[in-house]
N, C-alpha and C positions, 0 to 999 in steps of 0.2 A: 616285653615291648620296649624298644628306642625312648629314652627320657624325652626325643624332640615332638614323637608321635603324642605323647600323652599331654604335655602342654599344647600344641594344636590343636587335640581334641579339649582340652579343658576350654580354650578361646573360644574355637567355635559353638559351645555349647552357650559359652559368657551370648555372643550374637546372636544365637535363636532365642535366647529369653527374653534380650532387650525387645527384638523384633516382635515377639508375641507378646510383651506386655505392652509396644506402641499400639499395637492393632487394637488390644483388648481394654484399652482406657477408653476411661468416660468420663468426661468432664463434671468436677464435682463444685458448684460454686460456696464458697463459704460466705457467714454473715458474723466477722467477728465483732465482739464486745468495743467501742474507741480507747476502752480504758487498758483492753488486753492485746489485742489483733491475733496474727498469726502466732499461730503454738511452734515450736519447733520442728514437729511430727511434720505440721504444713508446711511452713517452708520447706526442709527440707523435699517432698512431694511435690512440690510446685518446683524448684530447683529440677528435680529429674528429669521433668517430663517438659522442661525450657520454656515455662509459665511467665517470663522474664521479658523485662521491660528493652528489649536490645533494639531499640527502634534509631539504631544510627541509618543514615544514609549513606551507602557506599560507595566508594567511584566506579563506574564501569569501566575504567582503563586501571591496572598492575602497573607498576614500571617495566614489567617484560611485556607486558603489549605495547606499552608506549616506546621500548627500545624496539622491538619487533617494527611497529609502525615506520619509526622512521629509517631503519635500516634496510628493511626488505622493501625496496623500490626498483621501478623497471631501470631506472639510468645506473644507482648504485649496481644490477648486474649487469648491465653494459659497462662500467667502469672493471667489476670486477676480473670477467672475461679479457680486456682489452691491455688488463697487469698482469694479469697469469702468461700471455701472450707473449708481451714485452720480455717478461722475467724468463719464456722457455727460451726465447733465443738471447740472451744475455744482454739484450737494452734495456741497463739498469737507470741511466740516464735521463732516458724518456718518460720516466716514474713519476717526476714532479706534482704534476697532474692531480695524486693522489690526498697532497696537502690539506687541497681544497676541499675535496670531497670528505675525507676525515673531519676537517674541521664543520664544513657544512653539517653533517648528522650527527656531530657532540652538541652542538652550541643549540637545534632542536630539540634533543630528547633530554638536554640539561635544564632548559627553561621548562621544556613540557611538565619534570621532574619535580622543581622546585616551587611552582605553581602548585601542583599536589600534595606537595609536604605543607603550605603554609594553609591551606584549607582543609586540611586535616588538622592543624595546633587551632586555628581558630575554631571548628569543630568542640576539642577537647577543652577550650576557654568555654564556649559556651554552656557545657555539660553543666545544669545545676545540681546542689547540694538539697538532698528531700532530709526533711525529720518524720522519721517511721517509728509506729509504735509496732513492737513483737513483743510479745512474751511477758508484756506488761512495762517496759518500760523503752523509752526515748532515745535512739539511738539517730545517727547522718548519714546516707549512704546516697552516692552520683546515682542520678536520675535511671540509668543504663541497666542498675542492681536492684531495681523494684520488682516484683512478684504481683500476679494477680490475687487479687483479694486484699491486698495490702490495707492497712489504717494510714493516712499520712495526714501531718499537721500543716495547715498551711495558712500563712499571713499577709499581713498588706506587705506587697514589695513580689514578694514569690510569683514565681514564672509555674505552672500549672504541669506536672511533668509529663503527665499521661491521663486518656482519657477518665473521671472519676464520678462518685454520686456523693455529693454533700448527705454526712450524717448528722453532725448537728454542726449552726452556726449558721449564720446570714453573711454574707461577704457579696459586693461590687467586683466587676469583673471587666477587662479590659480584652476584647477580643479581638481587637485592630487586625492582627497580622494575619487572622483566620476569615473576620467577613469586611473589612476596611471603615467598618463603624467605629471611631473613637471614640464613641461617648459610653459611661461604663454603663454592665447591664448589671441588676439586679439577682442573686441567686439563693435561695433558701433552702432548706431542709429536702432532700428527694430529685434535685434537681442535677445537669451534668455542669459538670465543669471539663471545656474542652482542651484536651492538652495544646499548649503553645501558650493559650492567654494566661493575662496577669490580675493578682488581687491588686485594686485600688483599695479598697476598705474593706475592717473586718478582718475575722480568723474563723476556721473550721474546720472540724475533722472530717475528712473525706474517704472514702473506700475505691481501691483501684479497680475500673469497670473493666480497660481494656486495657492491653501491653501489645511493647512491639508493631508489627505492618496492621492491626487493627484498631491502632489509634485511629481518629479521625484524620488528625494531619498527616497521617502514612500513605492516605487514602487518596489524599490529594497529590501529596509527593509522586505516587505509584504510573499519574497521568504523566507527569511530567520529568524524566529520566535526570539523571546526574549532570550530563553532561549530551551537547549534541555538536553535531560538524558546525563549522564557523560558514556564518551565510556573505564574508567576504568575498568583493566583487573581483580585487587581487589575487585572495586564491584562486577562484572562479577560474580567474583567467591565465593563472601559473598552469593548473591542473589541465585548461584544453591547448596553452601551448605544449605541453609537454605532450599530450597526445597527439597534436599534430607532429613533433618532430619527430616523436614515436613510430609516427606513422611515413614519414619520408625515410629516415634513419635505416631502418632495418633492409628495404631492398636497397638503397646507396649503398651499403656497406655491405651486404652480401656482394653488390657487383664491383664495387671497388675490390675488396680479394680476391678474387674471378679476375679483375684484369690483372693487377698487381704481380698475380704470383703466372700465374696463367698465358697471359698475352703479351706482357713485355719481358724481358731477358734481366729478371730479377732474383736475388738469391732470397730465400726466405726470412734473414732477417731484413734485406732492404724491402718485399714486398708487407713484410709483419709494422715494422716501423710508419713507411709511407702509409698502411691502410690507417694504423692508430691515430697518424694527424691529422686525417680524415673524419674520422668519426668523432674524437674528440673534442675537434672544432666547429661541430654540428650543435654540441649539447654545451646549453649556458650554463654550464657548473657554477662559475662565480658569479650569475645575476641571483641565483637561488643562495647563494652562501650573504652575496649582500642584501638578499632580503630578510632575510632570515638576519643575519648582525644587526642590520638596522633599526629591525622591531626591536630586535630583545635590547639593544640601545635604549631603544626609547619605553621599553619594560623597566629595564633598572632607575632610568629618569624617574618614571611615575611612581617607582617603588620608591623613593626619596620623600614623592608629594602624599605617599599614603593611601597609592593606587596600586592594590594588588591585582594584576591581566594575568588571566589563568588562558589566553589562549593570543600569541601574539595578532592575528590577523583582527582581532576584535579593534586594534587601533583602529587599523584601517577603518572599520566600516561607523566607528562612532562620528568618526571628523568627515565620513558621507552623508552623514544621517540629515536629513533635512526637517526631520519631523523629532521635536522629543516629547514623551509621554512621561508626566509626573506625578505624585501624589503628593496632596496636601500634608497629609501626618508625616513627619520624618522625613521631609524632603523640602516644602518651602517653610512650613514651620517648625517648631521642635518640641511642641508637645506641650509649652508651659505658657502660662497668659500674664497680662498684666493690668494692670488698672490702671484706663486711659482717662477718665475721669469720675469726681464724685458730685454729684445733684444733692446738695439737701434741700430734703421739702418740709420739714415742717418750722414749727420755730424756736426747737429747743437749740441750746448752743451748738455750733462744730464737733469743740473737743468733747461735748458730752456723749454724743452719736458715734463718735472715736471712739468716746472710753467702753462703750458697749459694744461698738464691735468687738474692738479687743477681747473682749471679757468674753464673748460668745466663742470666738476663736479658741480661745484658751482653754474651754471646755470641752472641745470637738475631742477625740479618741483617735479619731482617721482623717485620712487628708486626701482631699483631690486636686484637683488643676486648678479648681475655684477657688479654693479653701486658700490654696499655696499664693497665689496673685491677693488676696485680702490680707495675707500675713506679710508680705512683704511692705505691702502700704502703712500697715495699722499694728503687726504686730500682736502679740497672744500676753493677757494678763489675768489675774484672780484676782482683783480687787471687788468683785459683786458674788456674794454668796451661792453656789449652785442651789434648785431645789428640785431641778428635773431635767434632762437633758436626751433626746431624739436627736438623733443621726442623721445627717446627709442622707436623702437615699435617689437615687437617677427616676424611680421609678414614681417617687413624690414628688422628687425636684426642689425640696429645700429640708432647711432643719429647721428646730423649734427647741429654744431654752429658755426653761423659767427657771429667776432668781427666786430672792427669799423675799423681796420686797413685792412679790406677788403679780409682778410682770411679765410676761413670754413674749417672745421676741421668737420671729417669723424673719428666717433669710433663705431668701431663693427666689426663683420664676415670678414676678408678680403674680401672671396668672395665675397661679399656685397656690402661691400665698392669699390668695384674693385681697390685692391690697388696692386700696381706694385712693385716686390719682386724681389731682385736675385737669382739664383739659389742657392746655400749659404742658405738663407732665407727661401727659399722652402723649402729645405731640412729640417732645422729645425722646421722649422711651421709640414711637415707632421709627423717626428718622436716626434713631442710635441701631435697632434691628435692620433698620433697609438697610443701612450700611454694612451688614454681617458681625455689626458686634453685637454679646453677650451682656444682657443685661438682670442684673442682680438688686434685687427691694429686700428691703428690712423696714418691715413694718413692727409694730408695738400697740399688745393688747392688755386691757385687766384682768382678764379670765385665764382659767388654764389653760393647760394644750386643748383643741378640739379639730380633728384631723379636717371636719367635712366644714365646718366653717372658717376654721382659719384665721383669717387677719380681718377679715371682711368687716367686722365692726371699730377696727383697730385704726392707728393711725401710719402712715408710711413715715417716716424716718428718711431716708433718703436712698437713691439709686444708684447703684455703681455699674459703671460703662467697662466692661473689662475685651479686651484684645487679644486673639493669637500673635503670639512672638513669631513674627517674621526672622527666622535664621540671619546670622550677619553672613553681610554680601549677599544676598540671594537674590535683591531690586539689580545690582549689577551683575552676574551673574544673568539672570532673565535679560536684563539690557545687550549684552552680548550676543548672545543665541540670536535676541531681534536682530540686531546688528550685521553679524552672520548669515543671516539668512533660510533661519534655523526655527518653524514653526512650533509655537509648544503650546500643547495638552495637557489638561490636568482629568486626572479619572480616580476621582475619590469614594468612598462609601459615606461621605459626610451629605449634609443638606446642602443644595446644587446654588442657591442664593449666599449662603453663606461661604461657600469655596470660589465663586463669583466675586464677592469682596475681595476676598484676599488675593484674586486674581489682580485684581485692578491696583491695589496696595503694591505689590511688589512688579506694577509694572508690562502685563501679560497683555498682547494684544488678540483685541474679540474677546473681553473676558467677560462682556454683556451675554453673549452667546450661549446659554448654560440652556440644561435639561436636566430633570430626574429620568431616571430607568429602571424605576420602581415597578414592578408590573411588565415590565415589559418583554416581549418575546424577541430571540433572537434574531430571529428574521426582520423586526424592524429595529434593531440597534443598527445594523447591516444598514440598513436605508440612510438613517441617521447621521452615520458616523464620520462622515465627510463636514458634514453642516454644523456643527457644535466645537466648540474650544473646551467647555466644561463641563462634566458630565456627573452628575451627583447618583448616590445611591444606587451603584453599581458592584455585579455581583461578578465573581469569578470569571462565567463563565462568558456575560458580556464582555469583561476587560480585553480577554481573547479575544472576540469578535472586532472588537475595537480596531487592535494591532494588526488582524488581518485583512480587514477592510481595507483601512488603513495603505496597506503594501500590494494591496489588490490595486489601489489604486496609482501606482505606480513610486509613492513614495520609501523611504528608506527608514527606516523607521527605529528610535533607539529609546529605551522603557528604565525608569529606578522605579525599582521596589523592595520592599521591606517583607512581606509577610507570605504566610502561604497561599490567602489569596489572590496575590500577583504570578504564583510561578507559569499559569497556565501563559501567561501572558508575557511573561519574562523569556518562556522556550520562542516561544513565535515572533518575539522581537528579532530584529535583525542586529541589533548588541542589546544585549542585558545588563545591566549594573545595579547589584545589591548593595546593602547597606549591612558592616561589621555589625550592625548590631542586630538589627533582625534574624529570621527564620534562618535555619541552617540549610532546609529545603532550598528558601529562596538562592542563599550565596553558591551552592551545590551546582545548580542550574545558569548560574550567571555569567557572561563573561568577561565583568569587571566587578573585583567588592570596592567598595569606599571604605578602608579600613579606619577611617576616622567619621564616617557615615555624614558626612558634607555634603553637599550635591556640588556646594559651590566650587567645587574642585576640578567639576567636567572640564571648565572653558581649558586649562592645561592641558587637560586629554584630549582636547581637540586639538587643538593647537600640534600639539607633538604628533599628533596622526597624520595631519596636514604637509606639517614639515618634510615626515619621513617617508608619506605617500609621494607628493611631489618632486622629492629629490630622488628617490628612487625608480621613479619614471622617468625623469631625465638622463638617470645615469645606467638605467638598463638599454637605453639608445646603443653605448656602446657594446655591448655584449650581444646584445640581437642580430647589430654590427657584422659582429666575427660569423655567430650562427649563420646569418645568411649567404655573407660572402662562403662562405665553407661548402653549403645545400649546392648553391649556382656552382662554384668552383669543380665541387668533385664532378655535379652531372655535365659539367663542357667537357671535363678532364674523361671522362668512361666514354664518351661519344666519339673524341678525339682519340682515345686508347693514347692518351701520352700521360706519364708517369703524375702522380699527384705534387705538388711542385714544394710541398713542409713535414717537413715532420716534426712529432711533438716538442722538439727541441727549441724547435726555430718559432714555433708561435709562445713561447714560453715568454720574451721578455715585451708583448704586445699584452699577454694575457695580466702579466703581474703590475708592471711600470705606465702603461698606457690604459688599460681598463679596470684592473683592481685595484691599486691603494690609489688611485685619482676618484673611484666613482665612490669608495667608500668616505673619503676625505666630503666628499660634495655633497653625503647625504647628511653635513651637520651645517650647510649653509642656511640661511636662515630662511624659511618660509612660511608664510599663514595662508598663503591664494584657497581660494575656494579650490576642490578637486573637481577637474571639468573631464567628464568622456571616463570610457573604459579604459583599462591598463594598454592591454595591446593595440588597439586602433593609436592610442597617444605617440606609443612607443613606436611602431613599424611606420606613423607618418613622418620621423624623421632619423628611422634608423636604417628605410630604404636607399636614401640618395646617399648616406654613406657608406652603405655597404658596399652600391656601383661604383662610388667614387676607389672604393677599395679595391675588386674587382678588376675595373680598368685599369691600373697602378701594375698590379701581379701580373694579369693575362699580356700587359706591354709585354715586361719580363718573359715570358714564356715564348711570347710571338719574337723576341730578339734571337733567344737562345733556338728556336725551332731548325731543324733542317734547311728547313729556304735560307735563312739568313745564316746561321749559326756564329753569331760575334762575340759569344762567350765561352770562355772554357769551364770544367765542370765547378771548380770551385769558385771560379768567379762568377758561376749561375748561382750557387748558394748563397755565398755571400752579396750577391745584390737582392735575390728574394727576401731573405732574411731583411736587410735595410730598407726596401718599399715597402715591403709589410708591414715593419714596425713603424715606421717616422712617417707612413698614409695614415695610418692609426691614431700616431701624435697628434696631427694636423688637424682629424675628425675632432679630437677631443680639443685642439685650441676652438676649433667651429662651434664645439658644442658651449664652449665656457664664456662666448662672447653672447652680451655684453659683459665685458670683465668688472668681478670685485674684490676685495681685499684676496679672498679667499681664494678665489676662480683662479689667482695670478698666482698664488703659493702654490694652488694642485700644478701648473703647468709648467712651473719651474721647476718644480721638484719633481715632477715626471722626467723633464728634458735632463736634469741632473744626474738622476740616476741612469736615465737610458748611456749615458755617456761615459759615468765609470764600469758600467757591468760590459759594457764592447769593449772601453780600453780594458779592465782587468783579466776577462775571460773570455775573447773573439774567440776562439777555439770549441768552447764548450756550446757555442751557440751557431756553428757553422760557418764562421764569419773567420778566413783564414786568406784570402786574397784580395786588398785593397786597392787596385791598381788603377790607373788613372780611367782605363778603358771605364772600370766600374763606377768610380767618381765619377763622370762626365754624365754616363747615364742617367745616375741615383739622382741628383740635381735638376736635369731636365724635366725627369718626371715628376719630381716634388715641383719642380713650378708650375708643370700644368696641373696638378692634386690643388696648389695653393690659390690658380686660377679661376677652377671646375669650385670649389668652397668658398669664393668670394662673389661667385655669380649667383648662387644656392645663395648665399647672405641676404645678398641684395634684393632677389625676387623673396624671400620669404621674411624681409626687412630685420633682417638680423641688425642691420647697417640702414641705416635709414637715408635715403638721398632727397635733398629738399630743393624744390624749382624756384628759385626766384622769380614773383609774376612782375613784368615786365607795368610800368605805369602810361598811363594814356598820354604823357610826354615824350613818355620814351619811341612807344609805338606811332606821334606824328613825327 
C-alpha cells in the first residue's frame, strides 16, 4: 500500500474518534478542594473537550468582508466596465477617472480597518489577570484561559471573570455594568458572582460555574450583535441617491451606445469615448470620495481628542441627535464622593470626633466610595487600641468598632445605626437627603457591638453630608447640549430622587420630572417615556424601550453607556457611544468609544459633525451640478440623435479645479449651524438652478455649432465646449462661495489659478487646440449671460441682499 494511503487512513481514523468521543461525552461536574482545585488529569480533560473560558466578542466583519464591502459596489462595476472599454480601444487618456475611484475605496476600507484594529487592542487591554489554584498551588493566567470548575482567588479591586459560586469568604460586589445599580451588593458562601462585576470589599475563593457564551454577560451580548448598519440620515440618502441614478443610468447608457455607435457616423473608439463621458458624468465619484475624506478628516481630528469612530457616518448622526440619553454612573459623575459638610451634634470637642474617626477609618480592611470621601477629609490613624472590629457591609449599611476603652462607635445610615437625633438634626439630616445627598452618623455607645439594637441608647457624634463628584466640565458640557438645542435624559438604575439632584446640580432641564420603573411593565414605560427627563431603577430591557419610544416619536436619538446593561439600548440608539472603560460588549456594539471615558468630550464631536455635515452639503451642490446637467444632457442629446458634446477628457479640468479640490478646501470652513432638512432635498434646492444655468451655457454651444447655423469648425466646437463648461462651472462655484470669507476667496482663486496654468501648459490634452477670435467672442458672451442668469438667482434667493430705503413723510409731501 502507497505510504500517502496509509497516513490518510491513519487521519481519518484520528476524526472518527474525536467525532465519536464528542457525541459520547457527558458532562462531568467537579467539586474541588479551594486549597487543591483542578488535578492535571482535569484540566487537561476540560482542555479537550473546549471547557474554556473563550468568551471574547468577535467582530462580524474580517477585513476581506470589509474589503469585499467596499469594493464590490454597483458604480465600482460601472467604473470597471467603462476602463476595460477605454483601455480596448487604446483611450489611455481618458483613464483619469480612475484616481478617484481608487482613492475613494482605499481611504473607506482603511478607516473601516483601523477602527477594527484599535477595538480589538482595547479588547486585549481589558483581558484581566485571574489568580487560579491547580494542583495545589497559585499560579495568573488571562481571564480567556480559565476552565470550568476552576478554583480562582479573587479580591477587592478584581473584575469578576466568569460567571462563579462563592466557596468561602464574604465579599461586596459592584454589579453596575450588569443591572445599573451602583450600590454594592452583599455575597456570601453559595452564592453567584456574575461575570463582569467587581469586588468592592473582601476576598474569596470561588468555583467557575459557567465559561465562554454561557456566561451571563454572553447572554446578553448574544441579543445584541457586534456591530449593526449606521442609522445615518447621509448615508440614508447617499444609498437612495445612488439608486436612483442607478436606476436612470443604466437605460441612458444602454441608449447612448445604440446612438453613438449605431445612428451617427462614428468610429468605435469616438463612439466608446463619447459614450464614457456620458456615463461618467452621471455618477458623482467625487461627491462620495469627499464624503468619505471628510469624515475620516474629522475621524483623525477626534482621534487626537480621544474619540475612537468605528464607523465614519456615526458623526453625522451624533451632531443630529437632538435628544441625548445619559447615565449617572460614569458619565455625569465618576463614581467617587466627597464630603460636603460635617454637623457635629454633641458636645465633645471637633478634633476629638476627628480623632475617632480617624481611628475607625484606620481599622477598616476594605474600602468603599463612603469609606474613601471620610479618608480624604479625616484621614486613617491607630492611635485608639483596637478590641473588635465589623465591616462595612451594604446590606447593614454601616460598621461598628470597639476600642479598648470599652467604647463602639456606629458609622453609617442613621437609620441603621438607630441613632438618636433632635429635631434640629432631623430637620437637617431630611433637607440634606431631599437634596440627594448621602448622609453618614457616628454615633457612640458603652456597650458592645449588638447588631438589633445598635446606637439606639448611644449618643450621635456627628453627621457627615457626603456628595457624588460631579465630573469636571460636565455643568458646561449639559449647558451646551441646552444651548444646542439638544434634550438630555438620564436613565439610571440608581434611586430616581437621588439622580434628580444631581440632575439639577449639573444643570439638566426638567430634572424635577423623575419616575421609578421599578415594577413596571413594558407597555407602560412606552406610555411614559415622552413625559419624564429621569428615570430611576431601570432595567435593561426598559432602557430599550426608552430609546425606542423615544425615535418612535420622531426624535433622533444618541445614548453613553458603560455596561452590558445598556447594550440593548446602545444597538437601538441611533449613535452609541461607550466608554474605554466599561463592558467590552458595550464598546463592541457602539459607534463611538470615549477612550478617555469623558462624556464631556461629546460637545467636539458634535461640533465636527456639524461642521463636516454642513460643508459637505454645500459642496455636494457642485457635483450634483455636473450629475444633472449630464442626466438632462445625454436624454436631449439621444432624442436629438446628435453626438454627446464631452468626453472624459474635457470634463476632467471642471471635475478636479472647479469641484474637487475647491469642495474639499470648503469642507474645513468653519461651521457650528444646527443641521437643518435631509441631505438631498438641501442639496438639489440649489444644485437645480446650477445645473440649468450649466445646461443653457453647453446646449448654446451646440445650437451654434448645429447644421442651421454651423459657425464653428470641429476644433473650434471642442475648444469652446471645453471653456463653457469649465468657467460655467467656475462661476456656479464663485455663486456658491458668496458671501465671501477669508477662505471662500483662497478656494476661488486658486481654483481660477490653476484653471489657467493647466489650459496655458496642456490646451492639447484637454481638447482645447483653436482659440480664435470667432471662439473668444462667443466664450465671453455667454459667460456674461451665465454671470447675469447667477446674479438674479442671488438676488431672489438673497444671496445679495437689496435694501429700500423707505421714503419719510417729508419726502412723500
Amino acid at each position: 500500500m502507497p505510504i500517502y494511503l496509509t497516513y490518510c487512513m491513519y487521519f481519518c481514523n484520528i476524526i472518527i474518534q474525536m467525532k465519536k468521543n464528542k457525541k459520547d461525552f457527558v458532562l462531568e461536574r467537579y467539586t474541588p478542594n479551594i486549597c487543591n482545585g483542578l488535578s492535571a488529569e482535569q484540566v487537561a480533560e476540560r482542555s479537550m473537550h473546549g471547557l474554556i473560558n473563550d468568551s471574547k466578542v468577535r467582530s462580524t466583519k474580517t477585513y476581506t468582508a470589509i474589503i469585499l464591502k467596499n469594493t464590490c459596489t454597483f458604480f465600482n462595476l460601472i467604473w470597471l466596465i467603462i476602463a476595460i472599454a477605454l483601455i480596448a480601444v487604446g483611450s489611455y487618456k481618458d483613464l483619469l477617472f480612475l484616481i478617484v475611484i481608487v482613492l475613494n475605496t482605499s481611504i473607506a476600507i482603511i478607516q473601516e480597518c483601523r477602527a477594527k484594529h484599535t477595538v480589538q487592542k482595547l479588547s486585549l487591554v481589558a483581558l484581566p489577570q485571574v489568580k487560579v489554584i491547580r494542583e495545589g498551588k497559585q499560579i495568573e493566567l488571562s481571564a480567556d484561559k480559565l476552565l470550568l470548575d476552576d478554583i480562582v482567588l479573587l479580591s477587592n479591586g478584581d473584575q469578576v471573570p466568569s460567571d462563579c459560586i462563592i466557596m468561602d469568604g464574604v465579599v461586596e460586589v459592584n454589579e453596575s455594568l450588569l443591572t445599573g445599580e451602583s450600590l454594592p451588593v452583599k455575597k456570601c458562601i453559595g452564592e453567584t458572582l456574575l461575570s463582569g462585576s467587581f469586588l468592592v470589599s473582601g476576598a474569596c475563593y470561588a468555583k467557575v460555574e459557567k465559561v465562554g457564551k454561557d456566561n451571563y454577560i454572553q447572554t446578553i451580548a448574544s441579543k445584541a450583535k457586534e456591530f449593526k448598519a449606521p442609522h445615518s440620515s447621509l448615508f440614508k440618502d447617499i444609498t437612495k441617491l445612488i439608486r436612483y441614478i442607478g436606476i436612470a443610468l443604466i437605460p441612458l447608457a444602454i441608449l447612448t451606445v445604440i446612438k453613438e455607435y449605431y445612428l451617427l457616423p462614428n468610429t468605435i473608439e469616438e463612439a466608446v469615448t463619447s459614450s464614457a463621458g456620458a456615463i461618467t458624468g452621471m455618477i458623482p465619484a467625487g461627491m462620495f470620495l469627499l464624503i468619505t475624506i471628510s469624515l475620516s478628516v474629522g475621524v483623525v481630528k477626534l482621534g487626537r481628542k480621544k474619540t475612537l469612530v468605528k464607523d465614519i457616518y456615526s458623526i453625522e448622526m451624533l451632531s443630529r441627535s437632538n435628544v441625548l440619553c445619559l447615565d449617572k454612573t460614569g458619565t455625569i459623575t465618576d463614581g467617587t464622593m466627597n464630603v460636603k459638610d460635617v454637623i457635629y451634634t454633641s458636645k465633645k470637642h471637633k478634633t476629638t470626633v476627628d480623632k475617632i474617626v480617624s481611628n475607625i477609618l484606620g481599622s477598616q480592611r476594605t474600602q468603599n466610595a463612603t469609606s474613601t470621601a471620610l479618608l480624604k477629609k479625616f484621614g486613617a490613624k491607630s492611635d485608639m487600641k483596637l478590641e473588635q472590629n465589623l465591616e462595612f457591609s451594604s446590606q447593614r449599611k454601616f460598621s461598628a468598632t470597639t476600642f479598648k476603652n470599652g467604647k463602639t462607635y456606629y458609622l453609617g445610615a442613621p437609620t441603621f445605626v438607630k441613632a438618636h437625633l433632635s429635631d434640629e438634626n432631623k430637620k437637617l439630616l431630611n433637607e440634606a437627603m431631599e437634596n440627594g445627598y448621602r448622609v453618614i452618623a457616628l454615633t457612640e455607645t458603652n456597650s458592645p457591638f449588638n447588631e438589633d439594637e445598635g446606637a439606639k441608647e448611644g449618643e450621635t457624634l456627628a453627621l457627615f453630608v457626603l456628595e457624588d463628584h460631579i465630573r469636571e466640565n460636565a455643568i458646561e458640557t449639559i449647558r451646551w447640549f441646552k444651548e444646542n438645542e439638544v434634550e438630555i435624559k438620564i436613565i439610571s438604575g440608581d434611586d430616581p430622587l437621588t439622580v434628580s439632584k444631581i440632575a439639577q446640580r449639573v444643570g439638566v432641564e426638567n430634572y424635577d420630572k423623575y419616575i421609578s420603573l421599578e415594577g413596571m411593565s413594558l407597555e407602560e414605560v412606552e406610555k411614559i417615556a415622552a413625559d419624564f427627563t429621569v428615570f430611576g431603577r431601570v432595567s435593561p430591557e426598559q432602557k430599550y424601550v426608552i430609546v425606542k419610544t423615544l425615535k418612535k416619536n420622531g426624535k433622533v436619538v444618541a445614548m453613553t453607556g458603560d455596561g452590558v446593561n445598556d447594550t440593548l439600548a446602545l444597538k437601538e440608539a441611533d449613535c452609541s457611544i461607550a466608554m474605554a472603560d466599561g463592558s467590552e460588549v458595550a464598546r463592541n456594539i457602539s459607534n463611538l468609544v470615549l477612550l478617555d471615558s469623558n462624556f464631556t468630550s461629546l460637545p467636539s464631536v458634535v461640533k465636527e459633525g456639524r461642521q463636516v455635515v454642513n460643508n459637505v452639503q454645500n459642496a455636494s451642490v457642485l457635483f450634483l451640478m455636473k450629475t444633472l446637467f449630464t442626466l438632462v444632457m445625454c436624454t436631449l442629446t439621444i432624442m436629438m440623435i446628435v453626438p454627446y458634446p464631452c468626453v472624459p477628457r474635457q470634463l476632467f479640468l471642471l471635475e478636479l479645479f472647479v469641484i474637487g479640490i475647491p469642495s474639499f478646501i470648503l469642507t474645513f470652513q468653519p461651521n457650528t449651524d444646527l443641521i437643518k432638512g435631509d441631505f438631498i432635498p438641501q442639496v438639489l434646492k440649489k444644485s437645480i438652478p446650477l445645473a440649468f444655468t450649466l445646461f443653457a451655457s453647453v446646449f448654446t454651444v451646440i445650437i451654434i455649432n448645429s447644421e442651421y447655423f454651423n459657425l464653428l469648425s470641429s476644433t473650434e466646437y471642442d475648444t469652446l465646449i471645453t471653456l463653457v463648461f469649465t468657467f460655467t462651472g467656475f462661476l456656479n462655484l464663485v455663486w456658491l462661495c458668496f458671501p465671501p470669507t477669508k477662505l471662500k476667496a483662497i478656494t476661488t482663486i486658486l481654483s481660477l489659478v490653476c484653471l489657467i496654468i493647466a489650459i496655458t501648459v496642456m490646451p492639447g490634452f484637454f481638447t482645447m487646440t483653436d482659440f480664435t477670435n470667432n471662439v473668444l467672442v462667443y466664450f465671453f458672451s455667454i459667460m456674461g449671460c451665465v454671470a447675469l442668469m447667477l446674479t438674479t438667482y442671488a438676488i431672489i434667493t438673497r444671496k445679495i441682499p437689496i435694501k429700500f430705503k423707505k421714503k419719510s413723510k417729508d419726502a412723500k409731501k
